[in-house]
N, C-alpha and C positions, 0 to 999 in steps of 0.2 A: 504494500500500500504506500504510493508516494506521499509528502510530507502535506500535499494540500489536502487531502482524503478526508480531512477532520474537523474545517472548519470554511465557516463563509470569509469571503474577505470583500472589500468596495470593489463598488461594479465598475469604477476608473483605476487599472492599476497603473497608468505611466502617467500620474499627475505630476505637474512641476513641483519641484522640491521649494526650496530658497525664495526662491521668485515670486512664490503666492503668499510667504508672510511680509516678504518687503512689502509690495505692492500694497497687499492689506495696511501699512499705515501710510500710506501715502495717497490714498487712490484720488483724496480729496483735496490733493496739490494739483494747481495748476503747473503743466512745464512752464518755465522762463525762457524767452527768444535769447538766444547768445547777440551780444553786440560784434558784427564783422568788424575788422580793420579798417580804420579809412586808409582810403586811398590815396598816394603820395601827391597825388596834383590837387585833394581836397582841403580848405584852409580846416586850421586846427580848430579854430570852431565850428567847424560843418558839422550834420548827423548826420549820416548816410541813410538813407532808405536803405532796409533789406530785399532782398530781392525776391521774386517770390519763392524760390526751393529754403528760404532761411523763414517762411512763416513757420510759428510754432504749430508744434501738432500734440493733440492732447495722449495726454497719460494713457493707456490703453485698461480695459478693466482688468481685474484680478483676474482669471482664470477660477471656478471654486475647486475645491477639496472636497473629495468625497471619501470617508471613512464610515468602513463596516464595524459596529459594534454585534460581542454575542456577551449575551447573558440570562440570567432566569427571572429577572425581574417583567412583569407583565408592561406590555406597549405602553398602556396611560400613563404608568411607573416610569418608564424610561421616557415619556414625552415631557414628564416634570422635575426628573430629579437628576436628568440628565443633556437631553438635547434641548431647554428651552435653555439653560446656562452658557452652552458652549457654543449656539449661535448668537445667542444674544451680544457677545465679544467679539465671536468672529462668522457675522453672516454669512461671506462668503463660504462657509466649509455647511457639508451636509451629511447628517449621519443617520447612515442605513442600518437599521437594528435588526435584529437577526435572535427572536427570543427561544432558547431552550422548552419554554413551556411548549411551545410549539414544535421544537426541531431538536429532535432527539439524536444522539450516538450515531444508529444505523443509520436517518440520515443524511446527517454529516460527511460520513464515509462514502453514501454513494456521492458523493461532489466532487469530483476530481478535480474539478481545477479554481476553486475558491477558498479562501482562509480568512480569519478575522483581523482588524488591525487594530483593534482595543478586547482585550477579553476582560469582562465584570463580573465578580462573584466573588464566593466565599474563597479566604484561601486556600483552605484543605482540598475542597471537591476540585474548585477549578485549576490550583497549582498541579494537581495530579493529571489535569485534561492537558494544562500546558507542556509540560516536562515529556508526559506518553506522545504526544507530536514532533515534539523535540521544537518547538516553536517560540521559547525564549529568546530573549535577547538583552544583553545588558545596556542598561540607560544611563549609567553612570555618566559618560563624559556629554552627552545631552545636558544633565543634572547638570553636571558644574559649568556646560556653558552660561547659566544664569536663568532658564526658563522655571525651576524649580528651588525654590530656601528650603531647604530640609532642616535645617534649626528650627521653623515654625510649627515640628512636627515633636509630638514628645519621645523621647531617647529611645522607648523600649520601642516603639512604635515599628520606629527605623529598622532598630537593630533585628526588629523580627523580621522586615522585608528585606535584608543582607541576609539574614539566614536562612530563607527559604530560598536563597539566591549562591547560595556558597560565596558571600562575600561581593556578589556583584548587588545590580538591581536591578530587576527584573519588572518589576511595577511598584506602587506607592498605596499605600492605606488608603481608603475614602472612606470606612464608617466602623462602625466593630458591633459586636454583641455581647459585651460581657456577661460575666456568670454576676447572680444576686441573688438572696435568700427573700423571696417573699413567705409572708405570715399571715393567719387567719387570723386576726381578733375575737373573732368570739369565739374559738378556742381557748385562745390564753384567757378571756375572761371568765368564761367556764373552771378549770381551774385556777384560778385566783392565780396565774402566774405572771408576772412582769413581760413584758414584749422584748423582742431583742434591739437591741443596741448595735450602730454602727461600731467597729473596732473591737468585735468581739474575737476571741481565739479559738482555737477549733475545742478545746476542752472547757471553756464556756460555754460552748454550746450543745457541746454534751450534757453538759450538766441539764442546762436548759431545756432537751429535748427528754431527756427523762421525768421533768414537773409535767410535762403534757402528754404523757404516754401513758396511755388506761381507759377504764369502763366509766363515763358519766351516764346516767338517765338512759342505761340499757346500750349505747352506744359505744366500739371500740373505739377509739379515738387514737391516732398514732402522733408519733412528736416528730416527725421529718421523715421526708423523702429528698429524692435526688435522681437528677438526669445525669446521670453517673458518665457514663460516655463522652459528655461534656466536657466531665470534670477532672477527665484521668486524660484527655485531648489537651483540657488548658493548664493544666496541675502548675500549682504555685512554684515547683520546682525548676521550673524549666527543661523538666526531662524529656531526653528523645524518645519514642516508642522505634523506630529503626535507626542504629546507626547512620548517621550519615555516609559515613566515611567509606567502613567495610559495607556496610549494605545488610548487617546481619543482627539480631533483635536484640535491644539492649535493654531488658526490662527486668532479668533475674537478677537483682543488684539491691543494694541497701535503703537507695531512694527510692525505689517502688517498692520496694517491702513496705516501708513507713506510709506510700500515700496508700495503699491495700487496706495496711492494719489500721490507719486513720477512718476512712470512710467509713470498711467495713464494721468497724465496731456500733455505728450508730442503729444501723439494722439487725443489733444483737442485743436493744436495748428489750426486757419482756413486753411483750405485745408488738412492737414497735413493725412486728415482719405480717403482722395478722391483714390477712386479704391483700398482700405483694401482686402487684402485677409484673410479668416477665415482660412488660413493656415500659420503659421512661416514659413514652409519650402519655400512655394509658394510666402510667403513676399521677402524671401531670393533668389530666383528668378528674382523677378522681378527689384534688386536692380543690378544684374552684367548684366541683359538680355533687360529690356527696359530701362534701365539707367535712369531713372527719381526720385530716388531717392538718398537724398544727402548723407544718413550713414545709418549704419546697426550694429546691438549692436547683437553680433553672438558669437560663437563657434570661438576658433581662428583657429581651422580647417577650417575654411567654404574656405578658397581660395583654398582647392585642389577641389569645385567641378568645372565639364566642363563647360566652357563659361569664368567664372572669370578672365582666363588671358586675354579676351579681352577689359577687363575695366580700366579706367588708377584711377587706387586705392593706396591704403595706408593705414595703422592702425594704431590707438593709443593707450594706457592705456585707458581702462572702464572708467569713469566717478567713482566718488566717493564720500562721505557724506561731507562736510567742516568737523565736528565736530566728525571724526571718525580716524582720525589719522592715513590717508593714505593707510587705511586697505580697500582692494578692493572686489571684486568676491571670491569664493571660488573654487580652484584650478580643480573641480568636477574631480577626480583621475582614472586611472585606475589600478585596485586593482589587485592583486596576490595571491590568499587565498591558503591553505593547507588544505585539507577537515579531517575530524576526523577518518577517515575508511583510510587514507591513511596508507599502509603497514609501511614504512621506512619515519616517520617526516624527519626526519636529514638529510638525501640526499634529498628526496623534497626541505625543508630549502635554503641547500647547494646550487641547483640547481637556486633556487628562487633568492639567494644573488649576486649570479654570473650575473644574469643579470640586477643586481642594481648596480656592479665594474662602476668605474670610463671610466674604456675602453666602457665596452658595452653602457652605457649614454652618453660618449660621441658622438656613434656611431650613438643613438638614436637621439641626440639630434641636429644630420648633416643634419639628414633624417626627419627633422620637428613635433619631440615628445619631445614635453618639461618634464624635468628633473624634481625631486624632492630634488635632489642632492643640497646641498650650495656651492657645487665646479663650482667659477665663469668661470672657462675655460671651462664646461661644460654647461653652461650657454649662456656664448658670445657666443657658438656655434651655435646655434640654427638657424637650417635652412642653415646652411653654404654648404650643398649639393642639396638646393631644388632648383631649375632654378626661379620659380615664386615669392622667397624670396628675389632674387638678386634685391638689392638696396633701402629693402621696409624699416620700423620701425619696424624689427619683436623683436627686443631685449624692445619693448613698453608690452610685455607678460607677462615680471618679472618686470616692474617698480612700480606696488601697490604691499603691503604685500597681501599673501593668507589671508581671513579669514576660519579661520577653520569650519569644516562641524560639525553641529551638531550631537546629540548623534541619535541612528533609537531606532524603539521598537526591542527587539530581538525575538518575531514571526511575526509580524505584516508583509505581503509582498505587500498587494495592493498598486497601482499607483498613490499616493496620489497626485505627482507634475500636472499629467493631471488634476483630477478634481479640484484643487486650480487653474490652467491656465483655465479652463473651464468658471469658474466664474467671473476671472477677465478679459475674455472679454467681458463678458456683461459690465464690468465698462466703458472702451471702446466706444463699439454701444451704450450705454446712456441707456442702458435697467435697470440697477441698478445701485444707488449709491452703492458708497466706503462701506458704513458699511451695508447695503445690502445685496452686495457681500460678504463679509464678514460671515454674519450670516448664509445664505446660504452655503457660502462654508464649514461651520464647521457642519449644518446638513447632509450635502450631504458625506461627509468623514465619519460623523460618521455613515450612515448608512451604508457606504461601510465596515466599520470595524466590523459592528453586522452581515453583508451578510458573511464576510472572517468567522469569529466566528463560526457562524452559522453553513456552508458547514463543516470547520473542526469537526465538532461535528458528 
């Protein structure tokens, strides 16, 4: 399968490069007529007439840009949080969206001869779509021509888009999903227990989840859940679930012992396991739907799913290590890549930066998409246009540092976070101990990695 096989790309591939952002700031310059020479027999105060090949001729238009975006966000979605931005700046340029919800995998594949020149999405899903085409490209010396300030971005931010990058850069943060602990209140008020607190540590909240675990008025009532897969994805450690380097699973080791034994202990609290679903989603259900449990450690997305505004909730800052220095979840980003076949980097770039501006994040970040930006007015924002935001803790998002995402292997594309979540819920069901799981999970990944191998071959 040749390298275009995977993706759309703009329906003009031989656009001008250079020539169409000059042009774009000038278009509204009139040329100036050059003054000729006089002529030697004209007195020095004469003006010459130009003649008519020396009238001026106007500036010629831009040429537009046309650039294929693909992503999973629905058309309306990409008609406002994406192309009304980056025409608004730069009219001339037109961008042809190309949605996943619509155009799947197979195909993509049957397109032979089309690819994208901006890919949008989540890191994990789509840095794996990237890398499997092999249609990366580094932006770096783009970057430092000046179209992009990477200081405007926060440290860890970066440092996770170099490590998904092996040190280059591949694309830039545009929004995130951190992890948050929402809570039910009239749980805690049920039992007279105090609500949690931003800046709590993860053995606070143990403690915590045991005052709301038990039988009220006939009813089991459990004291937390967790979209675990998430959380072992963004783990405060920064740990790899696949080596980068070698390629081979790096998860039987001491730092995943500890986030194993951390989690798992809270679903070993008595009752706390009564009516488990072997689903996160279906956990995550049953927390705004049969209200019987007391928190839920999720996506700080989770309150736009249906039902949620009927629960009387609130969220806090994730839980976090004592001895880790405030440094919480990892920000799990959604990325903005530049593919390597893209006609014109520089206006993609261009395009790409424009919806990193200060205006468009803040815009973003009214509409309940957290920022990467360290611009705190773009921060305070957050949510300030959402109805279901009004009066919550949502500014509890940014109160732990990001830790940074560690580095990925640069082929490697299987779904490593599911089969590591696989594992440790048997830790869970008591089907295996901690280092059990553990050992297991690092054969079970690695044969998925000699399967990927393999096929490629």
């Amino acid at each position: 399968m040749i390298l275009k096989s995977r993706f759309f790309s703009a329906l003009f591939a031989s656009m001008m490069l250079l020539t169409v952002v000059l042009s774009a700031c000038s278009k509204n310059e009139a040329a100036q007529p050059s003054s000729p020479p006089p002529s030697e027999s004209a007195s020095p105060s004469a003006s010459p007439s130009p003649s008519p090949s020396e009238s001026p001729s106007p500036s010629p238009e831009p040429e537009p840009v046309e650039l294929s975006v693909f992503g999973s966000i629905p058309e309306d979605a990409f008609a406002t949080q994406i192309n009304q931005w980056v025409t608004a700046k730069y009219p001339d340029y037109k961008l042809n969206y190309l949605c996943s919800c619509i155009l799947n995998m197979p195909d993509l594949k049957a397109q032979k001869d089309i690819t994208p020149d901006i890919l949008y999405g989540a890191a994990e899903g789509d840095l794996r779509v990237l890398l499997g085409g092999n249609l990366q490209t580094d932006l770096t010396g783009l970057v430092d021509s000046g179209i992009v300030d990477l200081n405007r971005f926060d440290p860890a931010s970066i440092a996770t888009a170099k490590n998904f990058s092996g040190g280059k850069l591949y694309g830039l943060p545009e929004s995130s999903n951190p992890i948050a602990l929402f809570y039910n209140k009239d749980v805690f008020d049920k039992f007279n227990a105090p609500y949690p607190t931003d800046g709590m540590t993860w053995d606070q909240l143990y403690d915590l989840a045991k005052q709301v675990t038990g039988k009220k008025d006939g009813v089991n009532y459990r004291g937390i859940s967790m979209f675990y897969r998430f959380a072992l994805l963004g783990n405060e450690l920064s740990l790899p679930i696949i080596d980068a380097e070698t390629g081979k699973a790096a998860v039987n080791n001491d730092g995943w012992k500890r986030i194993f034994e951390n989690l798992s202990r809270f679903y070993k609290i008595p009752g706390n396991l009564e009516g488990y679903e072997r689903d996160s989603g279906l956990e995550l259900n049953k927390f705004y739907e049969q209200k019987n449990i007391a928190m839920v450690l999720s996506l700080s997305s989770s309150y736009k799913r249906p039902g949620f505004e009927a629960l009387n909730w609130d969220m806090v800052a994730a839980p976090t290590f004592a001895d880790n220095n405030g440094v919480g979840f990892q920000s799990l980003p959604t990325m903005i890549y530049i593919t390597d076949t893209a006609a014109n980097k520089e206006a993609a770039l261009q395009a790409v930066n424009e919806l990193l501006s200060d205006e468009a994040q803040l815009a973003a970040a009214k509409e309940g998409r957290p920022t990467h930006l360290l611009n705190e007015q773009v921060r305070q924002a957050f949510g300030a246009d959402v109805p279901l935001l009004q009066g919550k803790n949502a500014k509890a998002i940014y109160y732990n540092k990001f830790a940074p995402s560690p580095a990925v292997h640069p082929t490697l594309t299987l779904n490593a976070p599911s089969i590591l979540a696989f594992e440790f819920e048997k830790v869970i069901l008591g089907e295996l101990s901690v280092q059990e799981a553990l050992v297991s999970a690092e054969s079970e990944l690695n044969k998925a990695v000699e399967m990927e191998l393999a096929n490629k071959q």
